[in-house]
DRENLUMKE-619095 format. One record per residue: x, y, z of N, C-alpha, C in turn; residue in three letters. Coordinates in steps of 0.1 Angstrom, whole numbers, padded with zeros to 4 digits, always signed. Example, Ala and Ser with C-alpha at 12.3 -4.5 7.8 and 13.67 -1.06 7.14 Angstrom:
+0132-0057+0078+0123-0045+0078+0132-0033+0078ALA;+0128-0022+0071+0137-0011+0071+0129+0000+0079SER;
//
This chain:
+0025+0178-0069+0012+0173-0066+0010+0173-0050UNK;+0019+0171-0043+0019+0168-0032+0017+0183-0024UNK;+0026+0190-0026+0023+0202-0023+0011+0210-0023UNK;+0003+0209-0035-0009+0210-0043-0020+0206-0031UNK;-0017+0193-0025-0024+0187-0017-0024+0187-0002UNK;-0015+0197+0003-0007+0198+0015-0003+0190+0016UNK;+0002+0179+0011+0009+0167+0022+0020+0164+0024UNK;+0025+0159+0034+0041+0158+0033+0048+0149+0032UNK;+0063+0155+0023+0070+0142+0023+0083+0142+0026UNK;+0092+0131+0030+0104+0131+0034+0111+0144+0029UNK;+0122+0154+0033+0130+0162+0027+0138+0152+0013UNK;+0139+0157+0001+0146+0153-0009+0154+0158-0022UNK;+0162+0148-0028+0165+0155-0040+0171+0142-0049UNK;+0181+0147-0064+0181+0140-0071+0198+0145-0075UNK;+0206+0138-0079+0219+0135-0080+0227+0132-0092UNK;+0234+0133-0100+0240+0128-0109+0257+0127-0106UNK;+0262+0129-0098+0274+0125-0092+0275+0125-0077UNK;+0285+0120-0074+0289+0122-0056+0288+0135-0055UNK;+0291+0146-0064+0290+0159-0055+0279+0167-0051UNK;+0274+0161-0064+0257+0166-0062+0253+0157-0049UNK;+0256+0146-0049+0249+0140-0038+0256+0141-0024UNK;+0263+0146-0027+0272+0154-0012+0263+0164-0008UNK;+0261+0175-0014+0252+0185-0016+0239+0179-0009UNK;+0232+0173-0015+0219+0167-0012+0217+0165+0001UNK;+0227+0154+0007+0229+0152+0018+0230+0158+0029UNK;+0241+0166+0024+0246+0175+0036+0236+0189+0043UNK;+0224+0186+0028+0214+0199+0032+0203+0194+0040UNK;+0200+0179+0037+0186+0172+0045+0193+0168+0055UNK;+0205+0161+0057+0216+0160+0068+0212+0140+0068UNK;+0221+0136+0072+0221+0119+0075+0211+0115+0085UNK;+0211+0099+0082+0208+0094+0075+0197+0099+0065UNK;+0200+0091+0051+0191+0093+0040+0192+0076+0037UNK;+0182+0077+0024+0181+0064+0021+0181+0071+0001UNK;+0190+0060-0003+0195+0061-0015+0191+0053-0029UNK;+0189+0053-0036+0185+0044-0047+0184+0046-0063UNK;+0187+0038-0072+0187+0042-0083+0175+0047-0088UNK;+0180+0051-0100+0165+0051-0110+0160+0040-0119UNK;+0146+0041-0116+0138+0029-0126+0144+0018-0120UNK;+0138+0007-0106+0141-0002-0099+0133-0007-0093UNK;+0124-0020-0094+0119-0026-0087+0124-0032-0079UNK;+0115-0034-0062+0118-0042-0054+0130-0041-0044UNK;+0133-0026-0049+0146-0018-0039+0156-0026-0043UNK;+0159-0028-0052+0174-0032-0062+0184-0022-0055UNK;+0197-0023-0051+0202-0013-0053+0199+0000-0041UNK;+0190-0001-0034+0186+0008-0025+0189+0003-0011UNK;+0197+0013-0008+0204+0018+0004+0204+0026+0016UNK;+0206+0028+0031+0205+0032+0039+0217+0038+0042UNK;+0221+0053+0041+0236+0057+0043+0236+0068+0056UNK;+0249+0063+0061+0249+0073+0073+0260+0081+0071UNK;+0269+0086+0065+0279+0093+0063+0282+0096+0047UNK;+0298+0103+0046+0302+0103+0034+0303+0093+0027UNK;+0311+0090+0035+0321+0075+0029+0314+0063+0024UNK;+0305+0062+0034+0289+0054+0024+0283+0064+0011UNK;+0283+0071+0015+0276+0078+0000+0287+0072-0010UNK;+0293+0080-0008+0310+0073-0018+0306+0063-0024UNK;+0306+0052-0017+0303+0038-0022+0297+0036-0026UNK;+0280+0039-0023+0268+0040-0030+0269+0044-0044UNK;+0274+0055-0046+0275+0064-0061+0283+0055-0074UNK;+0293+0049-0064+0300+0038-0075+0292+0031-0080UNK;+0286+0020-0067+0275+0008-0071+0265+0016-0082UNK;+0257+0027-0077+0246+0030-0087+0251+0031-0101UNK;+0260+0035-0104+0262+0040-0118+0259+0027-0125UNK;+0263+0013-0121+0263-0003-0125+0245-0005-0125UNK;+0246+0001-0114+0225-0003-0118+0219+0002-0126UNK;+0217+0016-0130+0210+0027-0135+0222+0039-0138UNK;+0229+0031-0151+0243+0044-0153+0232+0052-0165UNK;+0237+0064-0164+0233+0078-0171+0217+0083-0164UNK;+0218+0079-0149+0203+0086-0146+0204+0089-0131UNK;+0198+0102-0132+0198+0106-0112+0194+0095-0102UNK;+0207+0093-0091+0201+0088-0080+0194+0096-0070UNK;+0180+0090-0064+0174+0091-0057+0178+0096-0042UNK;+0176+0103-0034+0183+0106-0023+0171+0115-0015UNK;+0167+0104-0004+0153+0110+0006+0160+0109+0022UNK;+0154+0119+0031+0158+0119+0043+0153+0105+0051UNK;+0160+0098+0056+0150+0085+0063+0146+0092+0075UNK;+0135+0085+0074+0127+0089+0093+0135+0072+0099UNK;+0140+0077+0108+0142+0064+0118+0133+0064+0127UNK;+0132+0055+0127+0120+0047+0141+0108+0052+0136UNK;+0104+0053+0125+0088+0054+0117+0080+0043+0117UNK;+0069+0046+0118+0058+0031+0115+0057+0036+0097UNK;+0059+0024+0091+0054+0029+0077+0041+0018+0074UNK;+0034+0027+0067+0019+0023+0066+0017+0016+0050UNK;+0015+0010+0047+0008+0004+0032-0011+0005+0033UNK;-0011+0013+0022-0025+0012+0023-0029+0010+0007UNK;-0041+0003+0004-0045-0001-0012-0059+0006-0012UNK;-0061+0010-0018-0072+0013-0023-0079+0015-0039UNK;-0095+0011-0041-0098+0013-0056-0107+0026-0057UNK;-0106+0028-0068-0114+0043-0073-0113+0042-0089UNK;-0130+0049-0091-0134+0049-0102-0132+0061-0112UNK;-0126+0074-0108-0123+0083-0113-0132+0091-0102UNK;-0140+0091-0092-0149+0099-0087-0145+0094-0070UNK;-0150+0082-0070-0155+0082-0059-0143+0068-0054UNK;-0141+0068-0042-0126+0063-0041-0132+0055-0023UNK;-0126+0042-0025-0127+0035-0014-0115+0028-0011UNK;-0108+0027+0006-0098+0020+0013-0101+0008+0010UNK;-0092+0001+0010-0093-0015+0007-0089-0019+0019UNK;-0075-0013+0028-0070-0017+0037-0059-0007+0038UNK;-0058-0007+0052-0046+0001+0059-0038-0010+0065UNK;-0027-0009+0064-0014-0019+0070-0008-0014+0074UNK;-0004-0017+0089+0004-0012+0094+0021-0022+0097UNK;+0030-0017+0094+0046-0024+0089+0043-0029+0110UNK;+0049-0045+0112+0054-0047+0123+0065-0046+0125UNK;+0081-0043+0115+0089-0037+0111+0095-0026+0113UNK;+0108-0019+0118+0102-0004+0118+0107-0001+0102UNK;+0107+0014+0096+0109+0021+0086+0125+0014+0083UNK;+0124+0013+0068+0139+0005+0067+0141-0004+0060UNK;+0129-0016+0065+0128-0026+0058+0120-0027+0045UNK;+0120-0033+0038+0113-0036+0027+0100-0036+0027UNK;+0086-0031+0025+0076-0030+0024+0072-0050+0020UNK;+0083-0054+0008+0078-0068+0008+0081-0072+0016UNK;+0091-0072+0027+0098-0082+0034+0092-0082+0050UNK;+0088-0068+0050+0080-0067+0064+0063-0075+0067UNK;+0067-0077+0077+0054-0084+0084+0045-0067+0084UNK;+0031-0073+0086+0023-0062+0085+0007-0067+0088UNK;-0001-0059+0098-0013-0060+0105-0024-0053+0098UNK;-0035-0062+0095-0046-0050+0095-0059-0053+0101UNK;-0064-0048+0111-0063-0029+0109-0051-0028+0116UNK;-0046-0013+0114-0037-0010+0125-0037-0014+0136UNK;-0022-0020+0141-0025-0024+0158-0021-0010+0168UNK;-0015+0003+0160-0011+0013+0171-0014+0024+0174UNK;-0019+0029+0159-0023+0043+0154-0035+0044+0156UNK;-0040+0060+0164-0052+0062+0174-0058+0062+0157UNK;-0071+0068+0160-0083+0070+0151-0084+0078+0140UNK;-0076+0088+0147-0075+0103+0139-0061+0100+0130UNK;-0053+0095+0132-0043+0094+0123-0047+0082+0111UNK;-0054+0075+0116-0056+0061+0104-0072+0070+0098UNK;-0076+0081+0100-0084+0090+0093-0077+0099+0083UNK;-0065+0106+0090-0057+0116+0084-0056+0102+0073UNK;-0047+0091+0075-0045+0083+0059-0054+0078+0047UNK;-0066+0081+0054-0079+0076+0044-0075+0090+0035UNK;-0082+0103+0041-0082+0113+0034-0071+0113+0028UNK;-0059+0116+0033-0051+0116+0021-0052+0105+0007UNK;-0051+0094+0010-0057+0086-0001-0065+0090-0007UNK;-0077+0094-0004-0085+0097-0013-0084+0113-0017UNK;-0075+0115-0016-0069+0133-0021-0060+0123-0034UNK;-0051+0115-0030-0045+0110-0038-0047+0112-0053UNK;-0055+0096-0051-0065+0088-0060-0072+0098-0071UNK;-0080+0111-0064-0086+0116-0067-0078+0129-0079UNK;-0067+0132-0070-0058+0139-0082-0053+0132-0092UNK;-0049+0121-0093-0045+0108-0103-0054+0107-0111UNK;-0063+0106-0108-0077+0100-0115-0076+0089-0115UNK;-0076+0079-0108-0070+0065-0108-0083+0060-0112UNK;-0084+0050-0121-0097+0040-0125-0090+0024-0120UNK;-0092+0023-0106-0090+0006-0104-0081+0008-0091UNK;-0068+0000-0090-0063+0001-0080-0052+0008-0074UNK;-0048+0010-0064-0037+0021-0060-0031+0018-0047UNK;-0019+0021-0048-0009+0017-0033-0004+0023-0029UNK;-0003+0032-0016+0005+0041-0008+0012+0035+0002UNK;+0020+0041+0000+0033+0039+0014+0034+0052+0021UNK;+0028+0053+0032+0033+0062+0041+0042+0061+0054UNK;+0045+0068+0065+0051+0070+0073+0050+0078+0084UNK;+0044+0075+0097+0045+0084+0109+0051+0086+0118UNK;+0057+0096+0116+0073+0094+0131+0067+0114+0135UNK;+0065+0110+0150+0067+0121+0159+0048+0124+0153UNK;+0042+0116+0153+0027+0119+0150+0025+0129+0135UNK;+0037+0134+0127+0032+0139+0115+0030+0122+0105UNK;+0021+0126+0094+0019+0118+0086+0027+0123+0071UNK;+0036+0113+0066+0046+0116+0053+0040+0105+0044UNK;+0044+0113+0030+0039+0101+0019+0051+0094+0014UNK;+0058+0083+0015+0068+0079+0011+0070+0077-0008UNK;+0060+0066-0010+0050+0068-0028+0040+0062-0028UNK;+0036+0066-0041+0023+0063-0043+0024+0056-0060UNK;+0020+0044-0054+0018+0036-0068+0005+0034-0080UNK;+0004+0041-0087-0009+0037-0093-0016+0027-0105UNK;-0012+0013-0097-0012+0002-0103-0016-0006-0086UNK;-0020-0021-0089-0020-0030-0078-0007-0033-0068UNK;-0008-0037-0062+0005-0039-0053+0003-0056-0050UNK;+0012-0061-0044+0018-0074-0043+0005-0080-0029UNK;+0006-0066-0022-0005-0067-0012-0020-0074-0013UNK;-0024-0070-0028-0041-0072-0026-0044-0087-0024UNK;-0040-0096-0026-0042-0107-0024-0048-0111-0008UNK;-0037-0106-0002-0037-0104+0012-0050-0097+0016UNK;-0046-0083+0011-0058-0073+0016-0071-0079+0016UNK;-0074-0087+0005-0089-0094-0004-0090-0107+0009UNK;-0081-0115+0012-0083-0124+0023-0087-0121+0037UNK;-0078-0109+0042-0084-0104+0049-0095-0096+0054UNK;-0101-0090+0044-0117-0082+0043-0128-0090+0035UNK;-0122-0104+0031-0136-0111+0023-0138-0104+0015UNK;-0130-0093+0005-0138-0089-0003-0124-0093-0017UNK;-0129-0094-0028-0118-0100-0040-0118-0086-0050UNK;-0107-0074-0041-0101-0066-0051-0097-0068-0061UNK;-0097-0074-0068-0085-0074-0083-0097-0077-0091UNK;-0110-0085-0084-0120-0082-0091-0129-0070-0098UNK;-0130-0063-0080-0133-0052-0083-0127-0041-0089UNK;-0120-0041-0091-0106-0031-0099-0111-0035-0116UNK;-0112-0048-0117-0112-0049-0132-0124-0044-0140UNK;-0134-0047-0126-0147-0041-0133-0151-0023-0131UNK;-0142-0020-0124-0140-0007-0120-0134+0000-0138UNK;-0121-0007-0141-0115-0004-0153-0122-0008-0168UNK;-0135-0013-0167-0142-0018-0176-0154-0008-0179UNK;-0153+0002-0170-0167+0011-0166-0175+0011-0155UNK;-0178+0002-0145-0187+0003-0137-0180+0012-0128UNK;-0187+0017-0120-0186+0023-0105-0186+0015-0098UNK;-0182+0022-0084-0180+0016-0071-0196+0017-0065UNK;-0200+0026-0067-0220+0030-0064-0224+0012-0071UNK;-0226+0014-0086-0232+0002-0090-0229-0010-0086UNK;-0215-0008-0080-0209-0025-0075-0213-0026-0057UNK;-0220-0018-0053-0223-0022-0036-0214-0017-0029UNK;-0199-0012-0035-0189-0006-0023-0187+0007-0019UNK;-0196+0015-0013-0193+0030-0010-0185+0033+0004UNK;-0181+0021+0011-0176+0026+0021-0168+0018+0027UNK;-0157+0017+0035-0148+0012+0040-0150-0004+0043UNK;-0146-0014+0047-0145-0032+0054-0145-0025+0068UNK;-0153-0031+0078-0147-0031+0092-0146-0047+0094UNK;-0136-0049+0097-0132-0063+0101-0129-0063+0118UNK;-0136-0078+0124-0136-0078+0137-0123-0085+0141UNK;-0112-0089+0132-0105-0098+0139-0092-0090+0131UNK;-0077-0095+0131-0064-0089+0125-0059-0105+0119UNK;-0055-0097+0110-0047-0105+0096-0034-0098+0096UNK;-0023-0108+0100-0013-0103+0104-0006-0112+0088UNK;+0003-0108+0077+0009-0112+0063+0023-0111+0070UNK;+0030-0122+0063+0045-0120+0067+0055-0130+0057UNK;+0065-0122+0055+0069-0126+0042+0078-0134+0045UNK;+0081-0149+0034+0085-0159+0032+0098-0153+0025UNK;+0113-0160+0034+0126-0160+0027+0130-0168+0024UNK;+0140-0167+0018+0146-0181+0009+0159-0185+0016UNK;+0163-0178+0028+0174-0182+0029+0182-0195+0035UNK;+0171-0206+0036+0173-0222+0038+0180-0229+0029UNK;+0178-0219+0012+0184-0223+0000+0198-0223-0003UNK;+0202-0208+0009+0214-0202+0002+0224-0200+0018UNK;+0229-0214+0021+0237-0208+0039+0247-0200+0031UNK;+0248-0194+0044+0264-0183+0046+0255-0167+0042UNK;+0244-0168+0035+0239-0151+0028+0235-0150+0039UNK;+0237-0136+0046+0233-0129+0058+0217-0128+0057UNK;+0212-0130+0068+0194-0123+0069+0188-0116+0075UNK;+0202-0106+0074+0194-0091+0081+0189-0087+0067UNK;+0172-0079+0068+0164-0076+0059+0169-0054+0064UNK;+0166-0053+0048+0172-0039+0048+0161-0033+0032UNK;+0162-0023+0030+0158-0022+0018+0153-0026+0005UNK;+0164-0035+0005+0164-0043-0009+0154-0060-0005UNK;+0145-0057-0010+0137-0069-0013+0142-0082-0013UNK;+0136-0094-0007+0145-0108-0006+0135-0114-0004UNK;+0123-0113-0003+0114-0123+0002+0106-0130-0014UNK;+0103-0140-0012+0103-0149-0024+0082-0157-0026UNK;+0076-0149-0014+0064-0153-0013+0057-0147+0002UNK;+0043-0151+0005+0040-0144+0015+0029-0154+0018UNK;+0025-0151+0037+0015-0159+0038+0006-0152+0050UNK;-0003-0152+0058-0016-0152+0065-0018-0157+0075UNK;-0016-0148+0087-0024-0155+0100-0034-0148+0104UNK;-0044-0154+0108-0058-0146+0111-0060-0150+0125UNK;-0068-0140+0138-0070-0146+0150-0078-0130+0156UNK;-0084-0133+0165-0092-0122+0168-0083-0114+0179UNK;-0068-0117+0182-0061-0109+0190-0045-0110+0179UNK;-0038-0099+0180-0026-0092+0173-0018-0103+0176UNK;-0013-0112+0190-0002-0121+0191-0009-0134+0189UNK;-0014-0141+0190-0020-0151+0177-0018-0152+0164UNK;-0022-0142+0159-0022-0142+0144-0007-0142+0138UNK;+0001-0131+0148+0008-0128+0145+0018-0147+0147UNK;+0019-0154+0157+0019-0167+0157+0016-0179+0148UNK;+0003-0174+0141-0003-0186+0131+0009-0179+0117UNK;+0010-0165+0117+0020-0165+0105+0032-0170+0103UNK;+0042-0169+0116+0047-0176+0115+0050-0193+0117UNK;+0041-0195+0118+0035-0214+0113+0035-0212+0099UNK;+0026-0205+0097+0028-0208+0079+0042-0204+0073UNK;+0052-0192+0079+0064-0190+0070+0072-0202+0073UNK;+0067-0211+0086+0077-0220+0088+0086-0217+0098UNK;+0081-0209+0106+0088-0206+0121+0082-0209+0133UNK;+0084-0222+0139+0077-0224+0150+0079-0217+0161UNK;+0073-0209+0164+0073-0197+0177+0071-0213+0194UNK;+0086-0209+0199+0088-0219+0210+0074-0216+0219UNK;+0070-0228+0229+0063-0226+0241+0072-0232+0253UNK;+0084-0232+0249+0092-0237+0264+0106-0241+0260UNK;+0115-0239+0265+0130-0241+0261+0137-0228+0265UNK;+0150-0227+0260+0159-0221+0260+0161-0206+0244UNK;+0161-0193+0252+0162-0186+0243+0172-0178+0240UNK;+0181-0176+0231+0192-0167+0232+0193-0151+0226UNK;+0200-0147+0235+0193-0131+0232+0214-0122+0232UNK;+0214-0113+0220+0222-0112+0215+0222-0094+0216UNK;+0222-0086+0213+0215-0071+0209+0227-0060+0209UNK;+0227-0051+0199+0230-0042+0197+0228-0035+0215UNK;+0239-0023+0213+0238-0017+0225+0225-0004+0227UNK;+0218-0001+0213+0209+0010+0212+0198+0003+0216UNK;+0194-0015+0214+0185-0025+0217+0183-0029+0232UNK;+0194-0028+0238+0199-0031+0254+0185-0028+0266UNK;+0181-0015+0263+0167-0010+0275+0160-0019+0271UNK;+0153-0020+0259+0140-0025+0256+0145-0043+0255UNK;+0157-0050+0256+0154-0067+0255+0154-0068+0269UNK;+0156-0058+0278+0151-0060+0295+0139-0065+0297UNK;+0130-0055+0292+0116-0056+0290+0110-0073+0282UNK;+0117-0069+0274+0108-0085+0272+0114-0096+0272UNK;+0130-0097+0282+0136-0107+0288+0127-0112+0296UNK;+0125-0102+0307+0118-0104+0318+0106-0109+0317UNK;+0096-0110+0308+0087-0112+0304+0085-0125+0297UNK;+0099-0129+0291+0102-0138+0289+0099-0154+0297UNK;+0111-0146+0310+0113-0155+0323+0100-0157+0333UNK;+0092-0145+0330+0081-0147+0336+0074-0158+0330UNK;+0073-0162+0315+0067-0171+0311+0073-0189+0308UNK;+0079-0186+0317+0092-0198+0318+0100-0205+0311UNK;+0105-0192+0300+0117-0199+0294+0133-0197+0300UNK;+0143-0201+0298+0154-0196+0301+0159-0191+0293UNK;+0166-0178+0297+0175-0167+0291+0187-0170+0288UNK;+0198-0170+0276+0212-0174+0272+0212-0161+0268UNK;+0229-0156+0271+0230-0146+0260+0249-0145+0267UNK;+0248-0132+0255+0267-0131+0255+0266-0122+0268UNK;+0281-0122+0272+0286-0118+0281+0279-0101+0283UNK;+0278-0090+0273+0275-0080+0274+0257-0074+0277UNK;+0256-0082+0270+0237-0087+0269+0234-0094+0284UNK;+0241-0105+0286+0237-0103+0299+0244-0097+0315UNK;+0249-0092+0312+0248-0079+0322+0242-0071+0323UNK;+0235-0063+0311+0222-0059+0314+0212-0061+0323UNK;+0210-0075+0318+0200-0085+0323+0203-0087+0339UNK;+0215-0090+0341+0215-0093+0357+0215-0080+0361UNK;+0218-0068+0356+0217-0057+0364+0199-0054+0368UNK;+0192-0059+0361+0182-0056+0361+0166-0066+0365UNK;+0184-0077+0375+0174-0092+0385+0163-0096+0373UNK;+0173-0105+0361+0168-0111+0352+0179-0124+0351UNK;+0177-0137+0359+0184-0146+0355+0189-0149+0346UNK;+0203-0151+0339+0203-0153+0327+0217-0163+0325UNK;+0225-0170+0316+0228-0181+0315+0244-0170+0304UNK;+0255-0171+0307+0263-0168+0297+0268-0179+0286UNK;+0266-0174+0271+0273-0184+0265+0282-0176+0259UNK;+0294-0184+0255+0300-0178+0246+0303-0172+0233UNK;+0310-0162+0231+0308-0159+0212+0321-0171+0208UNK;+0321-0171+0195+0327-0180+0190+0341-0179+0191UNK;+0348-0170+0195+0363-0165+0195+0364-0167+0209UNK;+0355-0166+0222+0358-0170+0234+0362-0185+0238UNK;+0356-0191+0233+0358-0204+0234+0351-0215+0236UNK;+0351-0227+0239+0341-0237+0231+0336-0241+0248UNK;+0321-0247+0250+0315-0247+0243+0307-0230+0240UNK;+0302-0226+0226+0303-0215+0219+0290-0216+0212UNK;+0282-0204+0213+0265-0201+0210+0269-0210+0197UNK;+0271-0211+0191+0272-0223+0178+0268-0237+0180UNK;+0279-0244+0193+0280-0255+0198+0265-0258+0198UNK;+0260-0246+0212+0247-0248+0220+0233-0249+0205UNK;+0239-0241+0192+0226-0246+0184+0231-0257+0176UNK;+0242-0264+0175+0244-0279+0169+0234-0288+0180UNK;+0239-0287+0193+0234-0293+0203+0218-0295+0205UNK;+0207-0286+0196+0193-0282+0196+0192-0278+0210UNK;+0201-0269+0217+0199-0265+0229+0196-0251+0228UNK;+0187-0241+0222+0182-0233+0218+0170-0231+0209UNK;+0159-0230+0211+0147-0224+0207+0146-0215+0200UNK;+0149-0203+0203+0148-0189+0196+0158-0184+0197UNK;+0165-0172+0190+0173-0166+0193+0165-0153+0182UNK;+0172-0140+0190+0167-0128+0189+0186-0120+0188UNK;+0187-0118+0176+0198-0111+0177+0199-0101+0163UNK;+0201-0088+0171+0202-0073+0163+0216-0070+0156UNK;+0214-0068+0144+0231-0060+0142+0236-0052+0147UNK;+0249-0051+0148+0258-0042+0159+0262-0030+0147UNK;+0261-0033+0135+0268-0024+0127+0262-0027+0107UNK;+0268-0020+0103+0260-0023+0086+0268-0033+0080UNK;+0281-0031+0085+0288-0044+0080+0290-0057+0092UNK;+0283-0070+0094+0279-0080+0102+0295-0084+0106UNK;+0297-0083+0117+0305-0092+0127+0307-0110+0123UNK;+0318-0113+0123+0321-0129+0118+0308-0140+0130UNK;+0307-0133+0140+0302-0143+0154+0288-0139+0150UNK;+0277-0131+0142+0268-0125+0147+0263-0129+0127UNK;+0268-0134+0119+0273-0137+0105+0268-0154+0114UNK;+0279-0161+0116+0276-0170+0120+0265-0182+0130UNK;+0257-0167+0138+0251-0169+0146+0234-0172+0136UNK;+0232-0161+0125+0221-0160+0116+0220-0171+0111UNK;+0237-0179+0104+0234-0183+0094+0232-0198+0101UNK;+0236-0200+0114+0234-0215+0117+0222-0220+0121UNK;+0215-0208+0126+0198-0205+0129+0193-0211+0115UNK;+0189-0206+0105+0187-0213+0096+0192-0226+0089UNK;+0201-0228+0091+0204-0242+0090+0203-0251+0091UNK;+0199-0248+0108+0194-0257+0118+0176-0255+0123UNK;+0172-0245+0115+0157-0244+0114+0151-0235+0130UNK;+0163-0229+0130+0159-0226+0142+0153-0211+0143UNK;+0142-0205+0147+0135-0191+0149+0142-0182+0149UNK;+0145-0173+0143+0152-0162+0141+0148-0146+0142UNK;+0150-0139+0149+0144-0124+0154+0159-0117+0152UNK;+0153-0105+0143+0165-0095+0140+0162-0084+0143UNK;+0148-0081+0146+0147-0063+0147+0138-0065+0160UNK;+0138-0055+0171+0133-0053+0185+0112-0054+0180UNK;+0111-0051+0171+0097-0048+0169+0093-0061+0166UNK;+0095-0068+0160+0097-0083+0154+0094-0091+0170UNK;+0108-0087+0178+0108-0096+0192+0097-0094+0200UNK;+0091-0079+0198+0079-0079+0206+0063-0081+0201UNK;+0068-0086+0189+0054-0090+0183+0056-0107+0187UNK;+0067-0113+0183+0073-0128+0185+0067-0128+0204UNK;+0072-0119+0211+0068-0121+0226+0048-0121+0229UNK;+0043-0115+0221+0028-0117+0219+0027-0130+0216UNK;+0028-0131+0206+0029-0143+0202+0028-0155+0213UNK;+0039-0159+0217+0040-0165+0225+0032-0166+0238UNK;+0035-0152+0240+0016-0152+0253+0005-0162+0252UNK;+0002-0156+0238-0010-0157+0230-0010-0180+0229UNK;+0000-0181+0226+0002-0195+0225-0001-0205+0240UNK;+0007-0196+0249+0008-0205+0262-0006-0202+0272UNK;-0011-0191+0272-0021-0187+0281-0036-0192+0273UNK;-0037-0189+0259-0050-0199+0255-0051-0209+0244UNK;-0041-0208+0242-0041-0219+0234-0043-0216+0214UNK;-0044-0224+0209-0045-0218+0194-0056-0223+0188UNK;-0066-0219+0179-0078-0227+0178-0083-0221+0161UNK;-0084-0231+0153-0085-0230+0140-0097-0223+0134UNK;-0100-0216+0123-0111-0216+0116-0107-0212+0101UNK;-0122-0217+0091-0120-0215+0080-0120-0204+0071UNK;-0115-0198+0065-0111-0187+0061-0128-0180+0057UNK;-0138-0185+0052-0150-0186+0053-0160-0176+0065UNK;-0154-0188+0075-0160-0186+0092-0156-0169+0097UNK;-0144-0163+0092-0146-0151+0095-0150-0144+0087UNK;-0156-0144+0076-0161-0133+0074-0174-0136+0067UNK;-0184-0149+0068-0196-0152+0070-0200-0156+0053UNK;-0213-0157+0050-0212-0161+0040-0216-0150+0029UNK;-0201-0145+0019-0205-0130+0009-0209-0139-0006UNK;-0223-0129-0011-0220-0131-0026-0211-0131-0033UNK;
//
């Protein structure tokens, strides 16, 4: 179908042992992303960079989905991946919403925070994803609702899947545009059209509805909370504001993350993370918090006439970034994995963050939406309205 339709999708194939999936691999080349068959919620679905991970993988799947091909797609790294919903009547086909992942490509479509309208992608590319949708929709013959996941890396547009059923999203989507999809869907699937129901054309919304998903991991210490793949989020909630770092602030009020306006913040990072936490260290300090970090992280930072505070990892000696969050001497902390399997100090660093209720940033895209945020907090302040008030009074 895809083909049918020109459009593109990740390089792929399908597996029934390691050798086949050796094969697979070695022809679209690493990383790929892995997963059984017949799986909700990324069960089981994996991010592999080598053999030896595949290896592994092949064992685990047989336990998920034994007697059926594993899945095997090229990953785009550093992708924006897009969620888009839309309804159609067999004919005539309307966007409900374009979402854009604050996440990069990787994480869980449930687990990622996500903006709408897009906050990055020019005109023409959030055009190129209407059409395609409605190429979709249109070859499906979808009567009611439908969900795409796509992906843009290097300005091509890829179709990751396409669901032709509702998604977890419309709730959201319907809050955000004032309009109640799952309504229109039913009456869509009952016979009416989208003509007879008043909707021939897109929502423009003047303000961003930033969703961000609710974890559970307050329930369960010691479970790591790096988000990867596989689904973990347990609910979802809504910030609305007429600028991207507000909203993106009110969501985290509602998940229960109080985004600091003053204190102490600790900053941890992988070495591929290192250029970019300069940038919004500094940006940090400019807004006057203080910088902690380990020994390697901040060297960066002084190389780069950014004040910063060394603490120690846990094996250095006491007192030890642990100490400093028993102590409530820490506000935020922003720390990246170093590797796929979590370090004992960097294990312990996540899991005491939550324990202790403290703000937690794991991926660089996250930290610079969290640093909007915080702008947005300290320079005007935060100011309420009723879910109503934005989008006026609809039939």
């Amino acid at each position: 179908m895809l083909h049918k339709l020109g459009l593109r999708q990740p390089e792929n194939g399908t597996a029934m042992s390691f050798e086949e999936a050796l094969e697979v691999a070695h022809r679209i080349g690493y990383p790929v992303v892995v997963r059984p068959s017949y799986v909700l919620g990324g069960r089981g679905m994996e991010i592999v960079y080598d053999d030896r991970e595949l290896g592994e993988f092949m064992r685990e799947a047989a336990d998920v989905s034994p007697d059926h091909p594993v899945l095997i797609d090229k990953f785009l790294e550093e992708a924006v991946e897009i969620d888009v919903d839309a309804v159609a009547d067999g004919r005539d086909v309307v966007v409900a919403g374009v979402m854009e992942h604050i996440e990069e490509a990787g994480i869980h479509s449930g687990d990622s925070a996500c903006a709408i309208p897009p906050f990055s992608l020019g005109e023409a590319m959030v055009e190129e994803i209407k059409e395609a949708t409605y190429a979709l929709a249109r070859e499906l013959q979808v009567v009611g609702l439908m969900n795409v996941q796509y992906a843009v890396k290097d300005e091509k547009l890829y179709v990751l899947e396409v669901n032709p059923r509702a998604s977890r999203t419309v709730p959201y989507v319907s809050k955000a545009t004032g309009i109640p999809w799952a309504k229109v869907a039913t009456k869509l699937m009952i016979g009416r059209t989208l003509r007879e129901l008043g909707i021939t054309r897109e929502v423009e919304i003047e303000h961003i509805a930033v969703k961000e998903a609710v974890l559970p991991f307050n329930r369960f210490f010691g479970v790591d909370t790096i988000l990867g793949p596989e689904m973990r989020s347990t609910g979802e909630v809504m910030g609305i504001d007429r600028d991207l770092g507000m909203a993106y602030a009110k969501s985290q009020i509602a998940a229960g993350s109080l985004l600091p306006k003053s204190g102490n913040i600790f900053v941890s990072v992988k070495d591929g993370d290192k250029r970019e936490i300069v940038h919004i260290s500094h940006r940090l300090h400019e807004l006057g918090f203080n910088i902690l970090a380990t020994r390697g992280t901040a060297e960066v930072l002084r190389r780069n006439g950014i004040p910063v505070e060394v603490v120690n990892k846990m094996h250095e000696g006491r007192p030890h970034v642990v100490d400093y969050m028993k102590n409530r001497q820490i506000q935020l902390i922003i720390n990246t994995p170093s590797g796929k399997r979590p370090r004992s100090d960097q294990w312990s660093i996540r899991s005491y963050a939550v324990l202790y209720n403290i703000p937690l940033i794991t991926t660089m895209s996250a930290a610079r939406a969290a640093l909007h945020g915080m702008e947005s907090l300290l320079q005007r302040g935060m100011d309420v309205r009723a879910l109503q008030d934005w989008h006026g009074v609809r039939s």
